[in-house]
mmCIF file of the N, C-alpha and C atoms, coordinates in Angstrom:
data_MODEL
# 
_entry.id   MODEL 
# 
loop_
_atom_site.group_PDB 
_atom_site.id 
_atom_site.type_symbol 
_atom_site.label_atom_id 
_atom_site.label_alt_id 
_atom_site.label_comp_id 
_atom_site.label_asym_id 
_atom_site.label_entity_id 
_atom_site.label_seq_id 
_atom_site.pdbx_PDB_ins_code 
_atom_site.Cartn_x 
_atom_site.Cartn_y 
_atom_site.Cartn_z 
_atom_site.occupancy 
_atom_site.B_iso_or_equiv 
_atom_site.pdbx_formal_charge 
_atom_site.auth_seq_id 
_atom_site.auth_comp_id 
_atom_site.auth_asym_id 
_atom_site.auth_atom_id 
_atom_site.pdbx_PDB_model_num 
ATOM 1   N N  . UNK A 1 1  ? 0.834  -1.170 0.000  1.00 0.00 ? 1  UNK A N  1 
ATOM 2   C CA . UNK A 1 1  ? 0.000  0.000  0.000  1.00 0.00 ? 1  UNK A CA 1 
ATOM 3   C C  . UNK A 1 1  ? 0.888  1.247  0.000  1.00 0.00 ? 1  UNK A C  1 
ATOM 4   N N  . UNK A 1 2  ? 0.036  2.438  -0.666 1.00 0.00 ? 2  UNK A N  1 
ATOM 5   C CA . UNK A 1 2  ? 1.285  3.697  -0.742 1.00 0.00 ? 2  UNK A CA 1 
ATOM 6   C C  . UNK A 1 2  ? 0.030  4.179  -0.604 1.00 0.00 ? 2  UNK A C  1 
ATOM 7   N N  . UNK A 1 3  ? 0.464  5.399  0.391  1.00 0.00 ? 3  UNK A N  1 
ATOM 8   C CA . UNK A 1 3  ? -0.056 6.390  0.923  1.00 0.00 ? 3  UNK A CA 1 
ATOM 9   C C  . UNK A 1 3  ? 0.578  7.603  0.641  1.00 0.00 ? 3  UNK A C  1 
ATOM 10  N N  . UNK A 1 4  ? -0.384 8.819  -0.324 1.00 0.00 ? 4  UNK A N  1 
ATOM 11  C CA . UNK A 1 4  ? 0.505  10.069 -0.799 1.00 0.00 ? 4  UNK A CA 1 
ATOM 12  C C  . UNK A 1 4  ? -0.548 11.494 0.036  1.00 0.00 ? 4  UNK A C  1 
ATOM 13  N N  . UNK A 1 5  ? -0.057 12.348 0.345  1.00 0.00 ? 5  UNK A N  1 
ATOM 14  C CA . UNK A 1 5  ? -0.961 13.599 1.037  1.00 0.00 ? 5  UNK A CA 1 
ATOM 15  C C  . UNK A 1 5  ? 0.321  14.525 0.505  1.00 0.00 ? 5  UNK A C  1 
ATOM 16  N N  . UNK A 1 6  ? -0.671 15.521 0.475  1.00 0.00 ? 6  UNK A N  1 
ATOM 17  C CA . UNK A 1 6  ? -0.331 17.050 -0.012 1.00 0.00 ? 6  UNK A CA 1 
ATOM 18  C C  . UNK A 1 6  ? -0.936 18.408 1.050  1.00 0.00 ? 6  UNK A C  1 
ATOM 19  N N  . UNK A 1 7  ? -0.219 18.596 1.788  1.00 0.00 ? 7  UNK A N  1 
ATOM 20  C CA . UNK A 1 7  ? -0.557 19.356 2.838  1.00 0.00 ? 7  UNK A CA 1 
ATOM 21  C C  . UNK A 1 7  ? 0.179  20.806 3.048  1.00 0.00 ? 7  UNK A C  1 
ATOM 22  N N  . UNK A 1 8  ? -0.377 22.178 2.706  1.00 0.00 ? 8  UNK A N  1 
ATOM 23  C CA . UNK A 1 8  ? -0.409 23.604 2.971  1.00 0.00 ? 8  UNK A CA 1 
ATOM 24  C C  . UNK A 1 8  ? 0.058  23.826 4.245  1.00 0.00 ? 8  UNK A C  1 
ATOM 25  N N  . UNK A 1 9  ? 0.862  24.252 5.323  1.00 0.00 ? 9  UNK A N  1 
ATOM 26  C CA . UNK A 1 9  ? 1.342  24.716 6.316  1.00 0.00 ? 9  UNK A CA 1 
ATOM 27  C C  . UNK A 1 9  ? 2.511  25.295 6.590  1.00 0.00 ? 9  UNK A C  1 
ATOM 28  N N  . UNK A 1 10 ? 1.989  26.307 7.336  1.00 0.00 ? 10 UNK A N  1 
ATOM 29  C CA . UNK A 1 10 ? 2.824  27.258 7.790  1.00 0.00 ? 10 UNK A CA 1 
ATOM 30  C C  . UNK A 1 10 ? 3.557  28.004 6.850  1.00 0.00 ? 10 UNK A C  1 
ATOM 31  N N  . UNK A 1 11 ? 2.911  28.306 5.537  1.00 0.00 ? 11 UNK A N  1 
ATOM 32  C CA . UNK A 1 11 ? 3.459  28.971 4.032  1.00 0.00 ? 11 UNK A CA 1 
ATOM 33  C C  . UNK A 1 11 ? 4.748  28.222 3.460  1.00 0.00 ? 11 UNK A C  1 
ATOM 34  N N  . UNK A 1 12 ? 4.432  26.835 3.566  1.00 0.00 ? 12 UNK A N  1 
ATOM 35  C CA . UNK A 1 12 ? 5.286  25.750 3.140  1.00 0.00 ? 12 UNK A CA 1 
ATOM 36  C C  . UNK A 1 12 ? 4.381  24.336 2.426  1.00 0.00 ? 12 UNK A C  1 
ATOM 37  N N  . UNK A 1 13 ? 4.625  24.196 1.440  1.00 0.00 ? 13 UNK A N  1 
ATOM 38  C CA . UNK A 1 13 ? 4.127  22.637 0.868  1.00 0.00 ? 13 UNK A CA 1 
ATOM 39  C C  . UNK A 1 13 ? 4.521  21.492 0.955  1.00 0.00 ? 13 UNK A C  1 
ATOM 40  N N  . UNK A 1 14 ? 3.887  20.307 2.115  1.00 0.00 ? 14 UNK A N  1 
ATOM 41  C CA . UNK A 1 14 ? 4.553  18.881 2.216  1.00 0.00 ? 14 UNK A CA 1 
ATOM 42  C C  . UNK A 1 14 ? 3.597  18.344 1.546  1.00 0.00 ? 14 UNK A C  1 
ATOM 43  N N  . UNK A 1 15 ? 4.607  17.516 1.431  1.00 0.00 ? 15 UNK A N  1 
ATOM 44  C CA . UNK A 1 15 ? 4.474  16.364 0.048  1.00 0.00 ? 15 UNK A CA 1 
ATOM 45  C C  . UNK A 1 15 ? 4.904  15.103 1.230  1.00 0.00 ? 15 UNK A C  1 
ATOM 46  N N  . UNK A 1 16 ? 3.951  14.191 1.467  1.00 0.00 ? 16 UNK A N  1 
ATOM 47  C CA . UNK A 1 16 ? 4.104  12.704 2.058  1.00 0.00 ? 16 UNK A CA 1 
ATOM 48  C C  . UNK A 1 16 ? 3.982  11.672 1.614  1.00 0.00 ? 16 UNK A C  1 
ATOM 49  N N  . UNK A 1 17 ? 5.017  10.736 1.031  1.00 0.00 ? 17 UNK A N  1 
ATOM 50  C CA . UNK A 1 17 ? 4.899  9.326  0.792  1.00 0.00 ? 17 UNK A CA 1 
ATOM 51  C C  . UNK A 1 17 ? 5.389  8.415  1.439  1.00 0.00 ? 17 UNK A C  1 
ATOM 52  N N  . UNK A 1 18 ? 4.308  7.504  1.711  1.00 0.00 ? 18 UNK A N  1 
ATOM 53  C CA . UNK A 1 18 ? 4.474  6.371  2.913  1.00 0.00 ? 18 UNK A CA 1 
ATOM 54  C C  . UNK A 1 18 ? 4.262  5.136  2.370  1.00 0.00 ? 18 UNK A C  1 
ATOM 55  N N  . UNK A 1 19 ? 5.164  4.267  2.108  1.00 0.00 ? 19 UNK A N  1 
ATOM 56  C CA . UNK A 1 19 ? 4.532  2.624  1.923  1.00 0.00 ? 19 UNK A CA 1 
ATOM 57  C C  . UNK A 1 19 ? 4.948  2.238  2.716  1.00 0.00 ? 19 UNK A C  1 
ATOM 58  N N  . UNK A 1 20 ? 4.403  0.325  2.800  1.00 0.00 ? 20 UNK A N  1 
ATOM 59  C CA . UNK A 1 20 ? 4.222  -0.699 3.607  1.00 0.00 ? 20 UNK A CA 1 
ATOM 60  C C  . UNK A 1 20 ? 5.594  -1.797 2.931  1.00 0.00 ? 20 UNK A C  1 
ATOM 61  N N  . UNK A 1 21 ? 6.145  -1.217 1.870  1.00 0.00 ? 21 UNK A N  1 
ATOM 62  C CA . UNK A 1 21 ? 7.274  -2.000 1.598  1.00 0.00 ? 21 UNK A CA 1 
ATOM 63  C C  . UNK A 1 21 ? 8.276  -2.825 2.476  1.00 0.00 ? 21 UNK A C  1 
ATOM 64  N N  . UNK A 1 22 ? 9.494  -2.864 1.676  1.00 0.00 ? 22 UNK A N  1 
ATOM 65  C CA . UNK A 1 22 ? 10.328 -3.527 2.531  1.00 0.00 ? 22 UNK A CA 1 
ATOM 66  C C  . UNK A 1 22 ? 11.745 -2.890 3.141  1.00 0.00 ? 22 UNK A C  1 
ATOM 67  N N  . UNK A 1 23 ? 11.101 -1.398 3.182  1.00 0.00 ? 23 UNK A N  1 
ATOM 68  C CA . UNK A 1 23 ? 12.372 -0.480 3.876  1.00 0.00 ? 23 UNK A CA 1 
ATOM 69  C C  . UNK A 1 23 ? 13.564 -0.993 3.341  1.00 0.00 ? 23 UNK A C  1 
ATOM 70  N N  . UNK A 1 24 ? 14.576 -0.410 3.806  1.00 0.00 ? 24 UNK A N  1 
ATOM 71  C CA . UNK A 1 24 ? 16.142 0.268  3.321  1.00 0.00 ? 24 UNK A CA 1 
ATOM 72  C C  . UNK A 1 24 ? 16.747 0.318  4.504  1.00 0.00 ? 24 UNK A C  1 
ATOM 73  N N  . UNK A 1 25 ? 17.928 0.873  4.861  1.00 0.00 ? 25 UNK A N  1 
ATOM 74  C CA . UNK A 1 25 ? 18.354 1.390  5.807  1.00 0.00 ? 25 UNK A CA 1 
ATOM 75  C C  . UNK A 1 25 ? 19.086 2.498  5.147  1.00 0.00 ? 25 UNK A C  1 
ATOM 76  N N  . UNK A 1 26 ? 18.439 4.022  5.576  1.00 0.00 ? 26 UNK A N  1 
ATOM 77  C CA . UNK A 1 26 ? 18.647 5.251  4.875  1.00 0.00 ? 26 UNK A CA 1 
ATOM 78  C C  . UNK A 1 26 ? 20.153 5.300  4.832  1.00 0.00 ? 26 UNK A C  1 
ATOM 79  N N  . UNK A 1 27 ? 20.849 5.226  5.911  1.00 0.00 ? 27 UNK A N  1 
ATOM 80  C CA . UNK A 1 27 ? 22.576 5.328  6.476  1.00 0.00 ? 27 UNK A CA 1 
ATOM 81  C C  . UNK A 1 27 ? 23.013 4.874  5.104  1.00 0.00 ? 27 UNK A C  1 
ATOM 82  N N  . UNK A 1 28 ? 22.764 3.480  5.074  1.00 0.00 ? 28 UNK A N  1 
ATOM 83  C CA . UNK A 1 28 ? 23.182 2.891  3.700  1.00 0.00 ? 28 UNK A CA 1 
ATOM 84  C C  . UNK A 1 28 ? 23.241 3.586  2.331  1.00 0.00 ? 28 UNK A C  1 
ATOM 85  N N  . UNK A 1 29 ? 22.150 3.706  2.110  1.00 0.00 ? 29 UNK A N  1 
ATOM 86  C CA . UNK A 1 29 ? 21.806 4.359  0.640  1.00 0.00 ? 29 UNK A CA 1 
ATOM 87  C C  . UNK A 1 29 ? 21.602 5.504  0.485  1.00 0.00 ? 29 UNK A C  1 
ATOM 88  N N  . UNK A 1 30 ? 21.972 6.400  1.729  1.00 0.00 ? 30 UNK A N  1 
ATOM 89  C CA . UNK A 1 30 ? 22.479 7.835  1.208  1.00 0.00 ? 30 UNK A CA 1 
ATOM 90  C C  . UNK A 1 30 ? 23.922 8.052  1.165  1.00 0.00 ? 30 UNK A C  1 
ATOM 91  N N  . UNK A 1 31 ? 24.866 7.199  1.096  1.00 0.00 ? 31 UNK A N  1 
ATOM 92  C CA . UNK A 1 31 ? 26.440 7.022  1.208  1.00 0.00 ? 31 UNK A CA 1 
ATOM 93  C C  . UNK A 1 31 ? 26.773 7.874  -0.196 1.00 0.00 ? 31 UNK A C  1 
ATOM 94  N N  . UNK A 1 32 ? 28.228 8.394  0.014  1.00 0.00 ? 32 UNK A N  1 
ATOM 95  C CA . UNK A 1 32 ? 28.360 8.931  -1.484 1.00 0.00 ? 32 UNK A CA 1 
ATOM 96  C C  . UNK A 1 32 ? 28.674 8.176  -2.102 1.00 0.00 ? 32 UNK A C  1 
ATOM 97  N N  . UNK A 1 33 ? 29.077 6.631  -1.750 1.00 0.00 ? 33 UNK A N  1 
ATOM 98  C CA . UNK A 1 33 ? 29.512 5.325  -2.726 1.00 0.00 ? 33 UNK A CA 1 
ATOM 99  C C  . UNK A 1 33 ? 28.610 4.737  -2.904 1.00 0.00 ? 33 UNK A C  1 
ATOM 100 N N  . UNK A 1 34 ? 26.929 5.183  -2.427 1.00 0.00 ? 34 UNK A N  1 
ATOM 101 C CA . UNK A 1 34 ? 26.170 3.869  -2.353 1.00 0.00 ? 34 UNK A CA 1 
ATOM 102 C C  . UNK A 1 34 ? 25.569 2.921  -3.988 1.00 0.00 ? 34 UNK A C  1 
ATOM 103 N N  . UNK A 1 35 ? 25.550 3.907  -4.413 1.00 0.00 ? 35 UNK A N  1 
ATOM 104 C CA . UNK A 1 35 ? 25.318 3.868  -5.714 1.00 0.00 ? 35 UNK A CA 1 
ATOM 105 C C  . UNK A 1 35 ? 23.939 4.351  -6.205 1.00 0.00 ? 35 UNK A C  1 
ATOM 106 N N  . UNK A 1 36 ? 23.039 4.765  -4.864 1.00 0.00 ? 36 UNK A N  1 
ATOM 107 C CA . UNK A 1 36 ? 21.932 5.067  -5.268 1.00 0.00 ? 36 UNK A CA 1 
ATOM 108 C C  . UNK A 1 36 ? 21.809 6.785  -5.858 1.00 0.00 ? 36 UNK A C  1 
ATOM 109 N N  . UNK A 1 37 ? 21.839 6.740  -7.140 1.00 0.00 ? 37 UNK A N  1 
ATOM 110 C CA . UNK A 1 37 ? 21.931 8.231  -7.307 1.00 0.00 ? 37 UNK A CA 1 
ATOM 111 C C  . UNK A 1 37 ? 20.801 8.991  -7.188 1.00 0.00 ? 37 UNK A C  1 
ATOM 112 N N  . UNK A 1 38 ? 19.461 8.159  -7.859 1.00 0.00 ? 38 UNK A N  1 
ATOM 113 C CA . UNK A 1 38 ? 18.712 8.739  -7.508 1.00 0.00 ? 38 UNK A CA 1 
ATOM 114 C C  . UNK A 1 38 ? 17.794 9.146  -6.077 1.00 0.00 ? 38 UNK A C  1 
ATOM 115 N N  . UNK A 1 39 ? 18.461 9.289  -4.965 1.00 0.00 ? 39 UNK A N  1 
ATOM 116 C CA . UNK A 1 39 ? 18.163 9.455  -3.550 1.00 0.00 ? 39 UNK A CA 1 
ATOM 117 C C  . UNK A 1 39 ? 18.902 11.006 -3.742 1.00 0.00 ? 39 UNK A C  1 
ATOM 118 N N  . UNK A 1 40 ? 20.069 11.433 -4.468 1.00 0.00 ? 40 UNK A N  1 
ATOM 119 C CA . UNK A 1 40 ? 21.228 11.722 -4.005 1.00 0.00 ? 40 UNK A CA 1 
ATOM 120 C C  . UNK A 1 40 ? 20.464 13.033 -4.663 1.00 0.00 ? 40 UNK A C  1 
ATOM 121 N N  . UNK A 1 41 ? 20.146 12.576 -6.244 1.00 0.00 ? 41 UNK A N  1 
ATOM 122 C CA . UNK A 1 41 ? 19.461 13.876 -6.791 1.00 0.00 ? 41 UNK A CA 1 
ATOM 123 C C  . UNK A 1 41 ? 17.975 14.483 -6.736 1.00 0.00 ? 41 UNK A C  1 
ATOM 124 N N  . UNK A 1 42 ? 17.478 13.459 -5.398 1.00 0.00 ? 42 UNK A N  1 
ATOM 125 C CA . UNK A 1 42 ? 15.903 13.811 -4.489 1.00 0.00 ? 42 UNK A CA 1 
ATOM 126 C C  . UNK A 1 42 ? 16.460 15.357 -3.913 1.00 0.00 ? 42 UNK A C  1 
ATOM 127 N N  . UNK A 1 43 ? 17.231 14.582 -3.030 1.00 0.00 ? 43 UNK A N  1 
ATOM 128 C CA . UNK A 1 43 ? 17.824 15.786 -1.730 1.00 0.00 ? 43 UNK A CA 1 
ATOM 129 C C  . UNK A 1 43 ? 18.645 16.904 -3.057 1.00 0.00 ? 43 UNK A C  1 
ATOM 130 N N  . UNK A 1 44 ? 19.386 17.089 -4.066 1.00 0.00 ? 44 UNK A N  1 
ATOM 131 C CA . UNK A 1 44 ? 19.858 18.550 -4.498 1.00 0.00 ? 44 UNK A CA 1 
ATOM 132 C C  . UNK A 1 44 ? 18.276 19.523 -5.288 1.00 0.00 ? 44 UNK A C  1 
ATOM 133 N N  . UNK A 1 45 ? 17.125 18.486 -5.848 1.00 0.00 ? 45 UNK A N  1 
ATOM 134 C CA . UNK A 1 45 ? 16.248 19.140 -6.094 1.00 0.00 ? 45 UNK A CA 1 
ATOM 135 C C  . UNK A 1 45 ? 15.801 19.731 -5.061 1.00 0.00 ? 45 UNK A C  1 
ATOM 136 N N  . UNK A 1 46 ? 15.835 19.301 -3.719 1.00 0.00 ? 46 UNK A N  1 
ATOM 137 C CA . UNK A 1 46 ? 14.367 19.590 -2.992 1.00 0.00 ? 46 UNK A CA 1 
ATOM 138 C C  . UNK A 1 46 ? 15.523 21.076 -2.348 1.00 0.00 ? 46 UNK A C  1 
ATOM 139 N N  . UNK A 1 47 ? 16.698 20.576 -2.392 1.00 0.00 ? 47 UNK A N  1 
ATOM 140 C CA . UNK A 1 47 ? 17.501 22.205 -2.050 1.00 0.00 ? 47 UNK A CA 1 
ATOM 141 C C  . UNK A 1 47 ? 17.730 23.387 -2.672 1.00 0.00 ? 47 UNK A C  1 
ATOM 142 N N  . UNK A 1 48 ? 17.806 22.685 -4.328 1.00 0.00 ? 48 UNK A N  1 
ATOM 143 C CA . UNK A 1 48 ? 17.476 23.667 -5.330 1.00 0.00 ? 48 UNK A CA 1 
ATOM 144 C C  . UNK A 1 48 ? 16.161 24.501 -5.107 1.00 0.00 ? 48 UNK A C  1 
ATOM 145 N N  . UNK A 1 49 ? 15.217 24.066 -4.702 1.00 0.00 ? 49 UNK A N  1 
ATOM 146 C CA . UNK A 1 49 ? 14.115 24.690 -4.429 1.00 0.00 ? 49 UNK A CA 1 
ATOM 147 C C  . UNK A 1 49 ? 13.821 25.668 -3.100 1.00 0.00 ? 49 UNK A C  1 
ATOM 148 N N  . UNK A 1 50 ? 14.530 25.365 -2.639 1.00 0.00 ? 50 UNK A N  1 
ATOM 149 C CA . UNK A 1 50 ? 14.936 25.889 -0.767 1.00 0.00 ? 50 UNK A CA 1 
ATOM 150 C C  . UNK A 1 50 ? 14.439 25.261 0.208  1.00 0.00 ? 50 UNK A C  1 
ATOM 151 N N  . UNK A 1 51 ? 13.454 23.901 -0.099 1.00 0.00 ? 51 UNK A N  1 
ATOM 152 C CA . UNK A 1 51 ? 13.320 22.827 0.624  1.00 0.00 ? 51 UNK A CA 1 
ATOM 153 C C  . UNK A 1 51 ? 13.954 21.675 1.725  1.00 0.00 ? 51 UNK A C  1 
ATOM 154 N N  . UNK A 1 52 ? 13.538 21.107 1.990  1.00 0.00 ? 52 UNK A N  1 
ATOM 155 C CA . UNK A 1 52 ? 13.836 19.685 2.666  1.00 0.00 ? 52 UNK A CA 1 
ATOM 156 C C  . UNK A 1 52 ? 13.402 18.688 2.115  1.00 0.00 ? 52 UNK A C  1 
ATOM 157 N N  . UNK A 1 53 ? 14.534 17.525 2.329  1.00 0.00 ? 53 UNK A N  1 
ATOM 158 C CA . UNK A 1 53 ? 13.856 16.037 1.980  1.00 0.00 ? 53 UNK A CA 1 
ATOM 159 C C  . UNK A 1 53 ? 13.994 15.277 3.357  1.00 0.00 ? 53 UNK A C  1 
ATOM 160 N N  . UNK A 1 54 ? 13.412 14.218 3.617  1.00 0.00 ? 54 UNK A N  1 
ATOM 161 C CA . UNK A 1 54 ? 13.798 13.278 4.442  1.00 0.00 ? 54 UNK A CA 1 
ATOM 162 C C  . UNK A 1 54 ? 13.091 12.288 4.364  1.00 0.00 ? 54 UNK A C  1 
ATOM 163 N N  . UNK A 1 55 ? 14.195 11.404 4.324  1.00 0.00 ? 55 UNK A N  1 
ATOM 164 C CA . UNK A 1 55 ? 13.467 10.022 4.250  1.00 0.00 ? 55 UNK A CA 1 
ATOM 165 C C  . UNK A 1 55 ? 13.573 9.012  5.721  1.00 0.00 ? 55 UNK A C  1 
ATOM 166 N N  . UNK A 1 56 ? 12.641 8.339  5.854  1.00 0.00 ? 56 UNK A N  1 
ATOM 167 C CA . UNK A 1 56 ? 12.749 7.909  6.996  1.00 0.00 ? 56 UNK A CA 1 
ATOM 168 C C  . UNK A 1 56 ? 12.154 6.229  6.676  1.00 0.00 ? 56 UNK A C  1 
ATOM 169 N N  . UNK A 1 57 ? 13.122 5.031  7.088  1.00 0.00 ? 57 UNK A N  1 
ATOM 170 C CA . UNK A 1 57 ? 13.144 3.542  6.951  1.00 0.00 ? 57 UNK A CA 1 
ATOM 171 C C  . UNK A 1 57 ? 13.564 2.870  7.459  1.00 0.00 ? 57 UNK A C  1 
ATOM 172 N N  . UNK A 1 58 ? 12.901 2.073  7.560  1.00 0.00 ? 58 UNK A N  1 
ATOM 173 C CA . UNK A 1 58 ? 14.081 0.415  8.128  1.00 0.00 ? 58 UNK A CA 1 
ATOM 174 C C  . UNK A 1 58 ? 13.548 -0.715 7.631  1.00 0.00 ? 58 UNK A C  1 
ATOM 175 N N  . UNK A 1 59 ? 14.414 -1.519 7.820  1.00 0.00 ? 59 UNK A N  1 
ATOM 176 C CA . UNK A 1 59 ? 14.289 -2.481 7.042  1.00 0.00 ? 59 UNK A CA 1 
ATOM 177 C C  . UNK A 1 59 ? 13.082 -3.326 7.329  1.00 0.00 ? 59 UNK A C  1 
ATOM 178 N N  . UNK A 1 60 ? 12.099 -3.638 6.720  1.00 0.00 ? 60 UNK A N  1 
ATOM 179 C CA . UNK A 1 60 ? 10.328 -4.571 7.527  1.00 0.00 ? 60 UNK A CA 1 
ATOM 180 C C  . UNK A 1 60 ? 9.864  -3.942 7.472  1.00 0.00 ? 60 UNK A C  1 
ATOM 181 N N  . UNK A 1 61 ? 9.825  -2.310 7.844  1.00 0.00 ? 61 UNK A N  1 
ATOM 182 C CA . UNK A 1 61 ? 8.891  -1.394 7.566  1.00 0.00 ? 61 UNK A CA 1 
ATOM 183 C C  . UNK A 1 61 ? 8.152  -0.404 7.073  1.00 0.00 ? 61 UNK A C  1 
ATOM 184 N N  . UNK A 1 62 ? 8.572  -0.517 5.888  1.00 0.00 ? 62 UNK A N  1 
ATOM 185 C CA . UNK A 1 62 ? 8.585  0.600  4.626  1.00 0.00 ? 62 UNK A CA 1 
ATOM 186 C C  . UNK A 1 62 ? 9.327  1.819  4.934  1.00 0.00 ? 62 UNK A C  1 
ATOM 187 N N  . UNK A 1 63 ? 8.455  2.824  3.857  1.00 0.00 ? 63 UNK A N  1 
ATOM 188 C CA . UNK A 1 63 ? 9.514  4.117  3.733  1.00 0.00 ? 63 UNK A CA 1 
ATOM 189 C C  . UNK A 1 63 ? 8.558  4.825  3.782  1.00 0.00 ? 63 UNK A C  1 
ATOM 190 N N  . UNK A 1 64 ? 8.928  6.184  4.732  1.00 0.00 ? 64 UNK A N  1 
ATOM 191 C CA . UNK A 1 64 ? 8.562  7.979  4.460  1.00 0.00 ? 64 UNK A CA 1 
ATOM 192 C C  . UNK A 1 64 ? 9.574  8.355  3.640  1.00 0.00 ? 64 UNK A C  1 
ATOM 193 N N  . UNK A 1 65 ? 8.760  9.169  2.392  1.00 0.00 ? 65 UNK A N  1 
ATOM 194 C CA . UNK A 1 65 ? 9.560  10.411 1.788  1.00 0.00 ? 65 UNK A CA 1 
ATOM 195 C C  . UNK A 1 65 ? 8.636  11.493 2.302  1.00 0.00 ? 65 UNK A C  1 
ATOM 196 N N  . UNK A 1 66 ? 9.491  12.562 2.915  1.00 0.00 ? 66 UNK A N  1 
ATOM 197 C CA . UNK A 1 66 ? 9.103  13.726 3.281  1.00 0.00 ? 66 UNK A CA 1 
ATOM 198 C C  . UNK A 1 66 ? 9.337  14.857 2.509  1.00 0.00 ? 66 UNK A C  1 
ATOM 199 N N  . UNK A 1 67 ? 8.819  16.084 1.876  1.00 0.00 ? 67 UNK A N  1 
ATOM 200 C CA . UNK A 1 67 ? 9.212  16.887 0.968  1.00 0.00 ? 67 UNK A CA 1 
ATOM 201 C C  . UNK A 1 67 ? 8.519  18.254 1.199  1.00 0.00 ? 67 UNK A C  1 
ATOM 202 N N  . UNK A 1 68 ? 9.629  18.971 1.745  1.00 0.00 ? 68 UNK A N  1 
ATOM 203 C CA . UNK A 1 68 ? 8.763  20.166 2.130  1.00 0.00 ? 68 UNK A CA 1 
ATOM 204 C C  . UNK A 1 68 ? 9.665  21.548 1.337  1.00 0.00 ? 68 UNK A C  1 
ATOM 205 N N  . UNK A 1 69 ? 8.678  22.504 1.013  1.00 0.00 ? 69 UNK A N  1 
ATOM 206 C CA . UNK A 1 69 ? 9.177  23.277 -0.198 1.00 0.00 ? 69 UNK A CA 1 
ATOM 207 C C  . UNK A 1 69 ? 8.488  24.629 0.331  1.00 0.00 ? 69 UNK A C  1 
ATOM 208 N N  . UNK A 1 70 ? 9.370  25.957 -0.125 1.00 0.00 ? 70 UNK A N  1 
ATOM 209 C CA . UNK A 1 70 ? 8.498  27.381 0.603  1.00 0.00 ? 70 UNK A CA 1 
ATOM 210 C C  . UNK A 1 70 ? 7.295  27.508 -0.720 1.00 0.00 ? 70 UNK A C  1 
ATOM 211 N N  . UNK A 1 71 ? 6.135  28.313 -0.073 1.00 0.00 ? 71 UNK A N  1 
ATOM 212 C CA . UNK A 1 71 ? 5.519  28.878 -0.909 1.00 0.00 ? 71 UNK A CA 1 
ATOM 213 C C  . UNK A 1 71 ? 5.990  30.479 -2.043 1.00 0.00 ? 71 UNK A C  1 
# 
């Protein structure tokens, strides 16, 4: 199951995606060797923008992507 919300606060736009997958361990796959690039070029968009990313996982229990951006 994936769960997506789009939520207005505090003159900022989050963006929430949540599944029931099979998690990651973030430490891992945000490494600069990890090989995952596309994690790598989540986080320079969401800074290009003047945002935040964060992802939050473990392994059994899926994943949050968090994405918050100014208005």
């Amino acid at each position: 199951m994936v769960n997506v919300e789009l939520l207005v606060e505090d003159e900022r736009l989050t963006l929430l995606i949540a599944d029931d997958g099979a998690g990651f361990l973030v430490e891992e796959a945000e490494g600069a060797d990890s090989g995952h690039l596309g994690l790598t070029l989540m986080h320079e968009r969401a800074q290009q923008g003047g945002g935040t990313l964060i992802l939050t996982s473990e392994t059994g229990t899926g994943t949050v992507v968090r994405l918050q951006l100014p208005i």
